[in-house]
C-alpha angles and dihedrals in degrees: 000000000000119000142165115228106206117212096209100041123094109212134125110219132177136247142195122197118205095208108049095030086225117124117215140207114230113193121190116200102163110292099353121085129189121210107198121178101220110177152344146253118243075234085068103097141136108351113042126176119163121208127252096225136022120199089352097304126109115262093232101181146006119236132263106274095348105158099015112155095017099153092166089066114103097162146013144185133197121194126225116290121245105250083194092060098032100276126244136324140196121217139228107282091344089155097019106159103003082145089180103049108123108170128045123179119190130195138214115287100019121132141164135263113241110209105216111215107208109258100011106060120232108018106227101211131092100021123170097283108017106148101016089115088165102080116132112155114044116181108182136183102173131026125291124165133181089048111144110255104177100104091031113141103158132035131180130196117196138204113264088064119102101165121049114203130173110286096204120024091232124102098206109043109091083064082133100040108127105160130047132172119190110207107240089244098058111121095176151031119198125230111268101028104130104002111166096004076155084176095056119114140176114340135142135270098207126231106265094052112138113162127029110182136218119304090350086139094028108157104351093149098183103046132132125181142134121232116250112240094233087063113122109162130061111187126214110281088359088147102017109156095359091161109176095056117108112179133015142192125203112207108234084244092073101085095178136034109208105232120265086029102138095006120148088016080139095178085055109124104155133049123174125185115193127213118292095042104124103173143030115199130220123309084346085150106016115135091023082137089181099048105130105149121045122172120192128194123251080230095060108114092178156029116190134214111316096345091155100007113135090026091128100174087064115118111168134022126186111202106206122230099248088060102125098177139010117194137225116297094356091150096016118143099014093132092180088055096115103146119048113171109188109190083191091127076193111051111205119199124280133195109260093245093057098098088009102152081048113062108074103033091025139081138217126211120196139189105291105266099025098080086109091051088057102046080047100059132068129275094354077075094058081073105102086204112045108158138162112280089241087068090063117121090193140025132213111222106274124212110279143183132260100305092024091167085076114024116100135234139185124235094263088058095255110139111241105169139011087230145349096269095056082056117117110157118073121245147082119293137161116256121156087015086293134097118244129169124232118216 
């Protein structure tokens, strides 16, 4: 079929193409010209890609309910929008009910029609995929949300994504999702985004992260990931019940964990917190039942309201000197906490459950010369053994500096020597979180 396209003319007129079995819209205003495809073939079925130009033009949308109850379609792929002729556009329903359609691909610059009913603003029904409850296989390069989830095994993330949001308003719908890729540019993930994907397991949260928001991992009880060290932002509940991780590191960016952050990770053994974190929010940690080995930064001002509070494998906790408020039951209902060193030379008052399993089987060791200050001060004095640090028999791990396996601290946590073999002077001092004399 032969036709003459005027540049001046305003006129919508249709075509079929032979080979793909789609018919188009073609509108004509002056110089601009819109390619839609409107609607398919019954000779459309499993396989569908549609094309990325027609005649030479862009194909910019896809028509209102073009291929709704396709059940032929198995696949289908849409090409990257043309930001130059205002890229591409789904419309409303254009898949509605293609109830086995399994894979979906999605290109850059694609997004999706809102239909405004009068009075009460985007009218939720009849978006681009509603009903196609098959899915199983979602590549996307732009983002697409209200896409049913519940049958969801594989999603992609590419890279011309740099905000993650939720995909479907439901919180329990991923419950099959197994495999997930991040695209390398993505800053942010939205609250929300894979709550109780209970199948997920290890992926990768890329360099160049920065925010991660709440609940955005709720629940995943299989995962396992490392965070990224550009990572700057922890969300409420980000990690809530994230049962299968064992062992974590918090880049020194991330100045605040949201509380219940990582609450209930019950594998959990290993936190590490690098240099620059300054709080830790309530119940960021509690429940964490397998938590043996915290190390805090010499940077950390805080620690909120049962931030640690039900970890009953801990054993020994160092609270570093920069350390300005501790809040009620931080360390409450830890029955096995035995050993608390506090490096604070001027204790401030605490509420009395805050080491509440400690005071009366623990002990508590102090910068040498403040005992007094601590007996002295509610609720440390509530601690039945308070004693000079260079009493202590063991030693948690203590914040320490880049190659903290050799560099070398006194008893009162001041770094002497970047290893043992640099050491001059006799004593006993802490390298690698033990004590060792040094002759």
């Amino acid at each position: 079929m032969a036709m003459c396209l005027l540049p001046f003319s305003l006129m919508a007129v249709e075509y079929t193409d032979e080979e793909t079995h789609l018919t188009f819209e073609i509108q004509t205003w002056e110089y601009n010209v819109k390619v839609a495809v409107i609607k398919a073939s019954p000779f459309v079925s499993g396989d569908l890609i549609i094309p990325s130009h027609l005649l030479g033009y862009p194909v910019g949308a896809i028509g209102e309910r073009a291929f709704e109850n396709n059940t032929a379609l198995t696949s289908v792929s849409i090409p990257s929008g043309d930001p130059t002729h205002g890229n591409l556009t789904l419309g409303l329903g254009c898949f509605k009910d293609c109830t086995n359609l399994k894979t979906v691909k999605l290109g850059s610059n694609i997004f999706c029609e809102q239909y405004i009913y009068p009075g009460y603003g985007p009218y939720m029904g009849h978006y681009a995929f509603e009903g196609c409850t098959a899915i199983e296989e979602l590549y996307m390069d732009s983002n697409v949300d209200r896409i049913p989830v519940d049958n969801l095994k594989t999603l992609v993330f590419g890279d011309n994504i740099t905000e993650i949001i939720p995909i479907s308003d439901g919180r329990m719908d991923m419950i099959n999702l197994e495999n997930l890729t991040i695209g390398k540019n993505v800053k942010k993930i939205a609250a929300l985004s894979f709550t109780r994907a209970e199948k997920l397991g290890s992926f990768d949260l890329p360099e160049g992260l920065e925010e991660i928001g709440g609940s955005a991992f709720e629940k995943c009880v299989n995962a396992v990931f490392t965070l990224p060290s550009t990572l700057k932002e922890i969300g409420y509940g980000a990690f809530c019940d994230c049962k299968a991780l064992t062992s974590i590191t918090i880049p020194g960016g991330v100045e605040y964990i949201e509380g219940l952050a990582f609450a209930g990770c019950d594998r959990l053994e290993s936190v590490k917190f690098e240099e620059g974190v300054l709080g830790i929010g309530d119940y960021a940690f509690g429940e964490c039942i397998s938590l043996k080995d915290i190390r805090f930064p010499k940077s950390l001002l805080g620690i909120g309201a049962s931030a640690f509070a039900n970890c009953k494998s801990l054993q020994t906790v160092t609270i570093p000197k920069g350390v300005e408020w501790i809040a009620e039951g931080a360390f409450a209902d830890n029955p096995n906490l035995m050993t608390v060193i506090s490096l604070i030379e001027d204790p401030f008052g605490i509420e009395d459950n805050t080491f509440n399993c400690s005071y009366e089987k623990g002990t508590l060791y102090v910068p040498n010369g403040t005992e007094k200050k601590y007996r002295d001060t509610y609720a440390w004095s509530c601690f039945e053994n308070i004693k000079n640090l260079s009493e202590a028999t063991e030693v948690a791990p203590i914040a320490t500096e880049t190659k903290a396996d050799m560099t070398v601290y006194s008893l009162d946590g001041r770094r002497v020597a970047a290893d043992l073999q640099s050491m001059k002077a006799k004593g006993v001092y802490i390298t690698g979180g033990h004590k060792v004399l040094v002759k």
